[in-house]
N, CA, C and O atoms as CSV, one atom per row, in Angstrom:
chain,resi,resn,atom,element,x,y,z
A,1,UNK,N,N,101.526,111.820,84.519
A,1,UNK,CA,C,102.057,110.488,84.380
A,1,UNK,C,C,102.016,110.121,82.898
A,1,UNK,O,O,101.401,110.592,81.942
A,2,UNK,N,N,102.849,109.157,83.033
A,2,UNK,CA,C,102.920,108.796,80.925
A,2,UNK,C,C,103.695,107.695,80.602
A,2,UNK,O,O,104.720,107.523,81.262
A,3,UNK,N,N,103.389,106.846,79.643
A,3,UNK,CA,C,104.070,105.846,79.577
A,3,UNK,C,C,103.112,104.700,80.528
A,3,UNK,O,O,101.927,104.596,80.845
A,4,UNK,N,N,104.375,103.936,80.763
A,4,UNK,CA,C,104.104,102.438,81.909
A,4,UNK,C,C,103.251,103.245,83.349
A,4,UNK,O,O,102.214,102.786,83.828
A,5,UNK,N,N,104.039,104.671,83.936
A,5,UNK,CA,C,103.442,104.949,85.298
A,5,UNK,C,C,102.324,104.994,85.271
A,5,UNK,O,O,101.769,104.629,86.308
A,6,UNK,N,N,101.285,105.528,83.918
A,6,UNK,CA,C,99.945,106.346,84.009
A,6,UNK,C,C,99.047,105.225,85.042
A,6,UNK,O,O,99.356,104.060,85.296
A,7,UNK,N,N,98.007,105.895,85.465
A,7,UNK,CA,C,97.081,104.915,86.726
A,7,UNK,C,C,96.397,104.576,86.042
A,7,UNK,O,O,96.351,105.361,85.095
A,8,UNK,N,N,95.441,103.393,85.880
A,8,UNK,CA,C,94.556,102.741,85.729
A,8,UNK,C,C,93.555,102.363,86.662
A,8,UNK,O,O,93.876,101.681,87.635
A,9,UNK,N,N,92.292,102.750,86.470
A,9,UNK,CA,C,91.542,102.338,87.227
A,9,UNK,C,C,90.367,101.274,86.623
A,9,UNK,O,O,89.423,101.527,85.874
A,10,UNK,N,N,90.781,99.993,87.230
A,10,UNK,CA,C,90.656,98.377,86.787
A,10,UNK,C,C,89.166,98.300,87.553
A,10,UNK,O,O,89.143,98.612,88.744
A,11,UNK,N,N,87.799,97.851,86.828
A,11,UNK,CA,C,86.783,97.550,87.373
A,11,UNK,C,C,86.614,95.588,86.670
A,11,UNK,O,O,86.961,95.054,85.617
A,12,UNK,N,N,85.894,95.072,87.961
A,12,UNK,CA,C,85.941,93.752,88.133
A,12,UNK,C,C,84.852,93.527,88.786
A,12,UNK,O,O,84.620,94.280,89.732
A,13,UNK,N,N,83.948,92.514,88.494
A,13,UNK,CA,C,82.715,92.072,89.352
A,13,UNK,C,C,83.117,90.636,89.547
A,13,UNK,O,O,83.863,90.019,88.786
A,14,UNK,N,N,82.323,89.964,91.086
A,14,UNK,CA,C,83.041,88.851,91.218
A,14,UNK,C,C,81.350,87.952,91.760
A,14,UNK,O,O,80.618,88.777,92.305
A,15,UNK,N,N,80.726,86.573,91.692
A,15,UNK,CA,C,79.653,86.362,92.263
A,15,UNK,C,C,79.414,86.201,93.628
A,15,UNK,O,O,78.331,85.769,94.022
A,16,UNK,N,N,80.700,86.634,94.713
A,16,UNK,CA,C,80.548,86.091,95.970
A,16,UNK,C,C,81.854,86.402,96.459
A,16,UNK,O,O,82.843,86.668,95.776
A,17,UNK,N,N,81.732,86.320,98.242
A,17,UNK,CA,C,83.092,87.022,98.476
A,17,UNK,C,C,84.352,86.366,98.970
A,17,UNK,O,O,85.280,86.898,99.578
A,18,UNK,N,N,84.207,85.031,98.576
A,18,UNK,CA,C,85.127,84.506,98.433
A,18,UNK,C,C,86.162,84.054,97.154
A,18,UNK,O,O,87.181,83.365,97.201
A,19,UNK,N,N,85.445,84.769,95.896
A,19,UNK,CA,C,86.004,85.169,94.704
A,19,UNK,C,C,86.800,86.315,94.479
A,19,UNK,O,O,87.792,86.445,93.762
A,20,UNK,N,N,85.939,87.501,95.536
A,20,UNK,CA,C,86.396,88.095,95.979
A,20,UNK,C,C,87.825,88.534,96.718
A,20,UNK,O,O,88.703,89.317,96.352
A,21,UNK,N,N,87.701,87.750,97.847
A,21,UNK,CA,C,88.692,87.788,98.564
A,21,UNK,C,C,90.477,87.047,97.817
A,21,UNK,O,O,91.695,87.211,97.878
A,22,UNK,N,N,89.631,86.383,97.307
A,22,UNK,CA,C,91.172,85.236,95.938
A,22,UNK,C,C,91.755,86.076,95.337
A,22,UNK,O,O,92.965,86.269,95.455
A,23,UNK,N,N,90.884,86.811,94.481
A,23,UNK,CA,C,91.333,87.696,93.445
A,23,UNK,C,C,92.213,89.269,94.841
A,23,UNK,O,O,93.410,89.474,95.046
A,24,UNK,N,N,91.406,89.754,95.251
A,24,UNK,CA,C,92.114,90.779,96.267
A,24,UNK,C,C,93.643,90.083,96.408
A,24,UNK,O,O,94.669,90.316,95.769
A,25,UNK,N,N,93.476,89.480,97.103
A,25,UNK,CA,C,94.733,88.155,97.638
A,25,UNK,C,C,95.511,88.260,95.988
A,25,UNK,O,O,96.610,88.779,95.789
A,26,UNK,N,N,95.045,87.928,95.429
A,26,UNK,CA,C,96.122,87.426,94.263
A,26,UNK,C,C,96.777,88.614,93.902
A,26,UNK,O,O,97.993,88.610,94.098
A,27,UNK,N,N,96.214,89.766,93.361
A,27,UNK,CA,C,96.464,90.852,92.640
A,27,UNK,C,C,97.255,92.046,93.595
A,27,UNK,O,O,97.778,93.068,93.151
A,28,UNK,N,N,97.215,91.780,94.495
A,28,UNK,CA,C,98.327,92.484,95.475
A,28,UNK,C,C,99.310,91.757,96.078
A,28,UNK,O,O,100.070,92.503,96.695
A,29,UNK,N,N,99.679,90.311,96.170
A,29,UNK,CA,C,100.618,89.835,96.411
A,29,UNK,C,C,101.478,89.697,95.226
A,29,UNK,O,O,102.692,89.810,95.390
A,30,UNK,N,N,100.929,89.431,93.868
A,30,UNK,CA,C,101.515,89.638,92.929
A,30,UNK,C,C,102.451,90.801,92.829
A,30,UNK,O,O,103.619,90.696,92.455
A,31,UNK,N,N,101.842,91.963,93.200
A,31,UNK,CA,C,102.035,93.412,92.993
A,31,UNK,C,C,101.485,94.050,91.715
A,31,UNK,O,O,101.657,95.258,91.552
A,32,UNK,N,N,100.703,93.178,90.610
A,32,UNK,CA,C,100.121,93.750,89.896
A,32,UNK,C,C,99.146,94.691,90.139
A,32,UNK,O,O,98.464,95.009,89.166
A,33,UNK,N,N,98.792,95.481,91.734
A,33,UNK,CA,C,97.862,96.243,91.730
A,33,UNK,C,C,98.502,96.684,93.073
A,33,UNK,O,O,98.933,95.837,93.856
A,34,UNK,N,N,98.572,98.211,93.377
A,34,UNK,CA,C,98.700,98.384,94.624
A,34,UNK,C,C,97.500,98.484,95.334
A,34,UNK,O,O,97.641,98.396,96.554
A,35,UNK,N,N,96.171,98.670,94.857
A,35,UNK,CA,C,95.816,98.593,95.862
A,35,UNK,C,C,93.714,98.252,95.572
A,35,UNK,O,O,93.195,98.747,94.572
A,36,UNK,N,N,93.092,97.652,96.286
A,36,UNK,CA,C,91.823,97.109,95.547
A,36,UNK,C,C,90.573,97.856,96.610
A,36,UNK,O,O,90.527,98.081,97.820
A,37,UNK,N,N,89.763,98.057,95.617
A,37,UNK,CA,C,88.153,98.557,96.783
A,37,UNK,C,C,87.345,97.427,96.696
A,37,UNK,O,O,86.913,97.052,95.606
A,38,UNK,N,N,87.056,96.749,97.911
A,38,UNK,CA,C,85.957,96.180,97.567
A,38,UNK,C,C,84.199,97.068,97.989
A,38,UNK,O,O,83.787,97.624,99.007
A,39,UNK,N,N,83.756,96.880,97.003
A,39,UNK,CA,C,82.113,97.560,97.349
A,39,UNK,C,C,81.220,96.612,97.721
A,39,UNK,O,O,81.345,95.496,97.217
A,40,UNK,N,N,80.257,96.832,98.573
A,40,UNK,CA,C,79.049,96.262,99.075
A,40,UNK,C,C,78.519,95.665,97.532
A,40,UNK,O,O,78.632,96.265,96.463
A,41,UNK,N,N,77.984,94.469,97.726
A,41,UNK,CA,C,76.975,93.659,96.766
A,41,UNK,C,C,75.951,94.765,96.139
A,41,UNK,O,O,75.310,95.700,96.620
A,42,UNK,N,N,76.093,94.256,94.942
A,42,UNK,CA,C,75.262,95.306,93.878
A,42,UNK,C,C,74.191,94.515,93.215
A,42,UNK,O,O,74.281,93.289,93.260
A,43,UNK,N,N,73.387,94.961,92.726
A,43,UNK,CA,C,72.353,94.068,91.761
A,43,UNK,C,C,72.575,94.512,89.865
A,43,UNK,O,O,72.336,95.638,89.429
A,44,UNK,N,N,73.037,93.411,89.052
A,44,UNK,CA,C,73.912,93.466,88.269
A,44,UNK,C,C,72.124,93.250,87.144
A,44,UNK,O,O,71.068,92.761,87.546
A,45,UNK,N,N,72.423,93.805,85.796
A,45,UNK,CA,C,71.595,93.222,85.044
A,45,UNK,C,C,72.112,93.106,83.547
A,45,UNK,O,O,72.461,94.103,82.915
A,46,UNK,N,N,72.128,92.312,83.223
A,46,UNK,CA,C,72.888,92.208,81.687
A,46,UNK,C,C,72.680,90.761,80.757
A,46,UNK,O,O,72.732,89.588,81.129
A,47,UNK,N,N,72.422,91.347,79.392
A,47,UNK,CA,C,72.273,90.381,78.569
A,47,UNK,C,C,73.524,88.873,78.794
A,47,UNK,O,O,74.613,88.763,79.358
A,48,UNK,N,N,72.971,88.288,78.311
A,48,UNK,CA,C,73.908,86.622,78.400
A,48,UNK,C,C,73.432,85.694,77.553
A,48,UNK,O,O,72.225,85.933,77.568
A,49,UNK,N,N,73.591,84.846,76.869
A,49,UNK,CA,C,72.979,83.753,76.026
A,49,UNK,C,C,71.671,84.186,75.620
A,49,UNK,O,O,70.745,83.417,75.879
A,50,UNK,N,N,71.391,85.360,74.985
A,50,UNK,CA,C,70.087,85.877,74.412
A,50,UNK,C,C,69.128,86.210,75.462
A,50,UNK,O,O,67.960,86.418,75.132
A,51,UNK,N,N,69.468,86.282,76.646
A,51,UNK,CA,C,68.236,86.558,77.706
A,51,UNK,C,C,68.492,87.245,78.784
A,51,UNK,O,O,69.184,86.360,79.287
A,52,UNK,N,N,68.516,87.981,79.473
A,52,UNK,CA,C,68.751,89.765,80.037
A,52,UNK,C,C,68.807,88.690,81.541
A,52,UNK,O,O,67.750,88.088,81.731
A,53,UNK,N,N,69.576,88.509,82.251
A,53,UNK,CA,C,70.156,88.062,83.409
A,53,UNK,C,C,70.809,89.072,84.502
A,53,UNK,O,O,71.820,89.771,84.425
A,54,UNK,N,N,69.650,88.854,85.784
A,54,UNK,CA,C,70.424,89.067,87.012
A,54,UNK,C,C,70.835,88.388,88.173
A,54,UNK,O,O,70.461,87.277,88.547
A,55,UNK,N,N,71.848,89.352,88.853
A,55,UNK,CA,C,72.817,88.805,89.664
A,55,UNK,C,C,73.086,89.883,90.771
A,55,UNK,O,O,72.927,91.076,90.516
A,56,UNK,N,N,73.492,89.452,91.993
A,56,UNK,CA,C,73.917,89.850,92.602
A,56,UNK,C,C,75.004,89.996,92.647
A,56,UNK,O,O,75.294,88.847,92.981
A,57,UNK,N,N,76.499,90.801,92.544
A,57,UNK,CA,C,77.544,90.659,92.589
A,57,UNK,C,C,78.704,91.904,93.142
A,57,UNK,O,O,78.463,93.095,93.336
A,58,UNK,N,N,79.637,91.380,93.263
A,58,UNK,CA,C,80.533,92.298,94.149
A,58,UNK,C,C,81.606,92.902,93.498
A,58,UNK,O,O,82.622,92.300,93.151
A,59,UNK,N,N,81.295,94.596,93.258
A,59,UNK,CA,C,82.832,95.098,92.008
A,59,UNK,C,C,83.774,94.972,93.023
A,59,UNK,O,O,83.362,94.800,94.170
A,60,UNK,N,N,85.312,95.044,92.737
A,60,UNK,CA,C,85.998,95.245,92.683
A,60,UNK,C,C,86.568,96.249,92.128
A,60,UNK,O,O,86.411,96.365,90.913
A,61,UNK,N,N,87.636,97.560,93.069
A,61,UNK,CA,C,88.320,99.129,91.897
A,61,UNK,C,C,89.485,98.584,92.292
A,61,UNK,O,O,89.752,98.417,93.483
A,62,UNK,N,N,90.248,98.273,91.358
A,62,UNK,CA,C,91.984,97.849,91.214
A,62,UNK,C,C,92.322,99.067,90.971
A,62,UNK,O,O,91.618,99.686,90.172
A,63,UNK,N,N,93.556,99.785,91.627
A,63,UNK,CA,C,94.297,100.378,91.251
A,63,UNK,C,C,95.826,100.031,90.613
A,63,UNK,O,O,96.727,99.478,91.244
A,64,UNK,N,N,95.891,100.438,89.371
A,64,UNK,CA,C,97.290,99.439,88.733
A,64,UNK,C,C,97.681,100.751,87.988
A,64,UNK,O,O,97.106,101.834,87.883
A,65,UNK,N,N,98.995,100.217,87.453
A,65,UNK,CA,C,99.312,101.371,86.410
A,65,UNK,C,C,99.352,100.491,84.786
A,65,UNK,O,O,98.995,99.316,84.695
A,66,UNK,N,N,99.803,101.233,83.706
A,66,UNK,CA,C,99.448,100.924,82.260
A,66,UNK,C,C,100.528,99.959,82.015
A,66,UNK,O,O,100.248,99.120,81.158
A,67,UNK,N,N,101.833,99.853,82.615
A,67,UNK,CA,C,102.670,99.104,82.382
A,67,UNK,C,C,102.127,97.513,83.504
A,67,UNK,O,O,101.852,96.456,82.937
A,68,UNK,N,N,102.094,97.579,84.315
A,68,UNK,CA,C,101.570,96.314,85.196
A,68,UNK,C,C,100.679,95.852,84.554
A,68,UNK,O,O,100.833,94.684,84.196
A,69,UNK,N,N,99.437,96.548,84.162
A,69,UNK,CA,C,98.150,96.063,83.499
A,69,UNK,C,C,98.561,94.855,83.031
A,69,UNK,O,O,99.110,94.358,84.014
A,70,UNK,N,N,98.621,94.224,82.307
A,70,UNK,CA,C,98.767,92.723,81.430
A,70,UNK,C,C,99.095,91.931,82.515
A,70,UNK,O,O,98.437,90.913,82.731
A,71,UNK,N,N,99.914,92.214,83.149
A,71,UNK,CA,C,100.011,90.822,84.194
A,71,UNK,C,C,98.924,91.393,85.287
A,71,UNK,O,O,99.111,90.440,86.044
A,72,UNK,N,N,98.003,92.122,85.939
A,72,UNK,CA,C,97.124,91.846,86.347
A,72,UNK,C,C,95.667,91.325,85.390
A,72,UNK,O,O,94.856,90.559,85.910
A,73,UNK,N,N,95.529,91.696,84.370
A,73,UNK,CA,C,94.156,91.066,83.372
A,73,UNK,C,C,94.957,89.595,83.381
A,73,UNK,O,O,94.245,88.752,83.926
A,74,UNK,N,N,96.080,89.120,82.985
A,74,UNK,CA,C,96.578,87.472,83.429
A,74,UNK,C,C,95.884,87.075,84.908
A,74,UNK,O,O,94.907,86.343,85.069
A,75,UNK,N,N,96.642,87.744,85.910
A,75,UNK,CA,C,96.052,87.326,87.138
A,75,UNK,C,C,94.715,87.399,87.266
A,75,UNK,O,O,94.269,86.459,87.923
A,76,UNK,N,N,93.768,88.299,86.817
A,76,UNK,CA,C,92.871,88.118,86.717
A,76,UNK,C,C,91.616,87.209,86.383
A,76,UNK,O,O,90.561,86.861,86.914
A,77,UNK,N,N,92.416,86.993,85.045
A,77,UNK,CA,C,91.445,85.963,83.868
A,77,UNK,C,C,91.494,84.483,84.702
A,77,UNK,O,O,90.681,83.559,84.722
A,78,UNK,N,N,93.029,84.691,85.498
A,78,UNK,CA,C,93.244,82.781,85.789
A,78,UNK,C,C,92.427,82.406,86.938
A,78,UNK,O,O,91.963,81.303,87.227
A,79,UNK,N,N,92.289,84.127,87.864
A,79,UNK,CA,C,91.187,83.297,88.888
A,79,UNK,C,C,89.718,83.598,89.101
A,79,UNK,O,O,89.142,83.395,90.169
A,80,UNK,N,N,89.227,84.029,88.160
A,80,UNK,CA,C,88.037,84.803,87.943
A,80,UNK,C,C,87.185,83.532,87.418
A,80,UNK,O,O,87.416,82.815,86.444
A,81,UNK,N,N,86.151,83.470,88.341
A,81,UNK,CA,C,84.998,82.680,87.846
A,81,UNK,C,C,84.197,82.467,86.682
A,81,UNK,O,O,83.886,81.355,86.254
A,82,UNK,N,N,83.791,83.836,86.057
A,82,UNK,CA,C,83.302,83.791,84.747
A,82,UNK,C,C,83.503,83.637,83.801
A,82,UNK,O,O,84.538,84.214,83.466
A,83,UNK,N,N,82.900,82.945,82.812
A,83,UNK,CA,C,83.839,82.428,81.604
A,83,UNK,C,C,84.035,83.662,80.447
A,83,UNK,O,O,84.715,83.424,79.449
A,84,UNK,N,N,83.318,85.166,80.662
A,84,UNK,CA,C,83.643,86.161,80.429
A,84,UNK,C,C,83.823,87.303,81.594
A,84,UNK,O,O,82.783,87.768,82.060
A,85,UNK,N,N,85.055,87.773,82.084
A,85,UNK,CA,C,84.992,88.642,83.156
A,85,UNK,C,C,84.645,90.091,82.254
A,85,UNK,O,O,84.694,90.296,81.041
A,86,UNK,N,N,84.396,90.700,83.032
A,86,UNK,CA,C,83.937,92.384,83.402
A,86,UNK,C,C,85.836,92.351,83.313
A,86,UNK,O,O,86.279,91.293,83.760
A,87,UNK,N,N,86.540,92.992,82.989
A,87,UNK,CA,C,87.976,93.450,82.790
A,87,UNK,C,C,88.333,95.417,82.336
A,87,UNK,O,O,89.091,95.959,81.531
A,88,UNK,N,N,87.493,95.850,83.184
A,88,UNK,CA,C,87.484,97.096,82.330
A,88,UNK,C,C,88.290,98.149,82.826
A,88,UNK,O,O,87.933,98.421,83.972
A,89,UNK,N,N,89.643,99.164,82.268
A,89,UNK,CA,C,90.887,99.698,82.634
A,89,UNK,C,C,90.314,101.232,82.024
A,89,UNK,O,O,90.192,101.918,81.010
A,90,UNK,N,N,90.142,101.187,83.096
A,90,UNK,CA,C,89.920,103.267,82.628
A,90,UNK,C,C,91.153,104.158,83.081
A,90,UNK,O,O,91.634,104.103,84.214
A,91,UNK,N,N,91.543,104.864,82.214
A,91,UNK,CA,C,92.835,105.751,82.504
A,91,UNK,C,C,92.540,107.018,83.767
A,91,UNK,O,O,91.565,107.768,83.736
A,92,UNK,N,N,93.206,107.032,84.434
A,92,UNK,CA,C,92.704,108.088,85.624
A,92,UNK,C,C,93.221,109.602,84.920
A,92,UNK,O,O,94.438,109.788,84.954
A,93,UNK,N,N,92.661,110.316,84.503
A,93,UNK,CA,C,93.023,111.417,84.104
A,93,UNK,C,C,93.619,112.976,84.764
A,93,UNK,O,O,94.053,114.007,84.250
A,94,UNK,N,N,93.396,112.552,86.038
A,94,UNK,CA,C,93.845,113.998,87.021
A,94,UNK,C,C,93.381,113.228,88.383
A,94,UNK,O,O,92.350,112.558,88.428
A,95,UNK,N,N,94.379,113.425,89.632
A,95,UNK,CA,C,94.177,112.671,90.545
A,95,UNK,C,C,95.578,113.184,91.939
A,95,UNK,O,O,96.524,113.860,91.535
A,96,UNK,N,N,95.544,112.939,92.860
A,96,UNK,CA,C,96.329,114.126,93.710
A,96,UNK,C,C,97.850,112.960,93.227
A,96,UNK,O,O,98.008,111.748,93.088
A,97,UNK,N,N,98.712,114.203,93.109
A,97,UNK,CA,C,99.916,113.224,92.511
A,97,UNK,C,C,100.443,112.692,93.807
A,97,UNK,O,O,101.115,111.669,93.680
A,98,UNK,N,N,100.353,112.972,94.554
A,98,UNK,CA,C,101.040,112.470,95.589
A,98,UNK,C,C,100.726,110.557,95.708
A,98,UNK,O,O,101.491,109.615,95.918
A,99,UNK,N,N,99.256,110.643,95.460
A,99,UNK,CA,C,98.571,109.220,95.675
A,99,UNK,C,C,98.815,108.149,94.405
A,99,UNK,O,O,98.944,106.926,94.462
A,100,UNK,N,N,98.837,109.171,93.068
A,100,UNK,CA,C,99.246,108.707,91.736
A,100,UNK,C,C,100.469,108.051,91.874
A,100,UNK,O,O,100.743,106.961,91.371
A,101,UNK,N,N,101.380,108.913,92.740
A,101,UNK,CA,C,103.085,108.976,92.387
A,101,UNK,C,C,102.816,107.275,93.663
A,101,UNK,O,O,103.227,106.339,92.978
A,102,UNK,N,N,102.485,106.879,94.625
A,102,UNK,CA,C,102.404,105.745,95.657
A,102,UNK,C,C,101.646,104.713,94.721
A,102,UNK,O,O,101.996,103.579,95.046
A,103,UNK,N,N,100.463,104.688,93.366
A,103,UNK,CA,C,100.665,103.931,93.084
A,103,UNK,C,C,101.389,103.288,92.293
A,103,UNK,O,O,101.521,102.071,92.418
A,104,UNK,N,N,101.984,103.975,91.343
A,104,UNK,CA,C,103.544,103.581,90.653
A,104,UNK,C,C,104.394,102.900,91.525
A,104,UNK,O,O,104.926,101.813,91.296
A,105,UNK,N,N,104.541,103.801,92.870
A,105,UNK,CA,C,105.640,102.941,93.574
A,105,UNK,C,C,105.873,101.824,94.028
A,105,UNK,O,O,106.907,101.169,94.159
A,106,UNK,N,N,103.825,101.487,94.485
A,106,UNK,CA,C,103.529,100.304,95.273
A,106,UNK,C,C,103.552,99.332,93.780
A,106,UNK,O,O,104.144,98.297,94.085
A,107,UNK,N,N,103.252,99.288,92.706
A,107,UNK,CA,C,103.152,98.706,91.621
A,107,UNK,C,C,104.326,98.148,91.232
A,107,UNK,O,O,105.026,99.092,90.866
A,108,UNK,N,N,104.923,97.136,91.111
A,108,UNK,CA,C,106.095,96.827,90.301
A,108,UNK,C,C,105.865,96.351,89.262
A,108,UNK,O,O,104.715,95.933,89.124
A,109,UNK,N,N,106.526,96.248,88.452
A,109,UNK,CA,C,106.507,96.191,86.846
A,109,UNK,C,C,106.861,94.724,86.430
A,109,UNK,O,O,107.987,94.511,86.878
A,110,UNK,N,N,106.439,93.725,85.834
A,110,UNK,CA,C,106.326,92.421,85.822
A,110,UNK,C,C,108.214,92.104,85.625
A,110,UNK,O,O,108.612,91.016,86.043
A,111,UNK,N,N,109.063,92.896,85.115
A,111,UNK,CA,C,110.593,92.529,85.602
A,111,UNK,C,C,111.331,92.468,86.173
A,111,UNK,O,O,112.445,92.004,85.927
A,112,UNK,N,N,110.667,93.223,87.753
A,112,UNK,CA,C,111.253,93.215,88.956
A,112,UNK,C,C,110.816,92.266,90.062
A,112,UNK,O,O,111.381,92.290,91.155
């Protein structure tokens, strides 16, 4: 894949699963993502305002491609609770094309 098709694999943490469920909802009706994992509640630990903070929280694996990307981190940012999200797009580097080639397809490209 190359260009706009290449896959992206979009990680997202959300505090609860009805943040959850918005964002799922948003990012596939959009079509900015064909398709989302949600994972069981995790225990999160990370610096914040100078002091190492935990949380319980729920990732999210977006599957998008490199051309969609921007209008899902939009959809993202607008319904995402935190006033800094987790937004992180890792390039899928080898993956069965068959599943690669369905998410391009399921993906439309913010001009269609």
């Amino acid at each position: 894949m190359s260009d706009g098709t290449e896959v992206l694999l979009v990680l997202t943490n959300l505090p609860d699963a009805d943040s959850a469920d918005r964002i799922t909802k948003a990012v596939l009706e959009s079509r900015a993502a064909a398709c989302v994992n949600r994972l069981p509640v995790c225990a999160s630990a990370y610096w914040w305002n100078g002091a190492i903070e935990h949380a319980a929280e729920i990732p999210l694996l977006i599957k998008t491609t490199r051309a969609a990307y921007p209008a899902l981190e939009v959809a993202l940012r607008k319904a995402h609770p935190y006033e800094v999200p987790e937004i992180i797009a890792v390039p899928v580097v080898a993956g069965l094309p068959a599943y690669l080639a369905w998410v391009a397809d399921e993906t439309c490209l913010p001009s269609n």
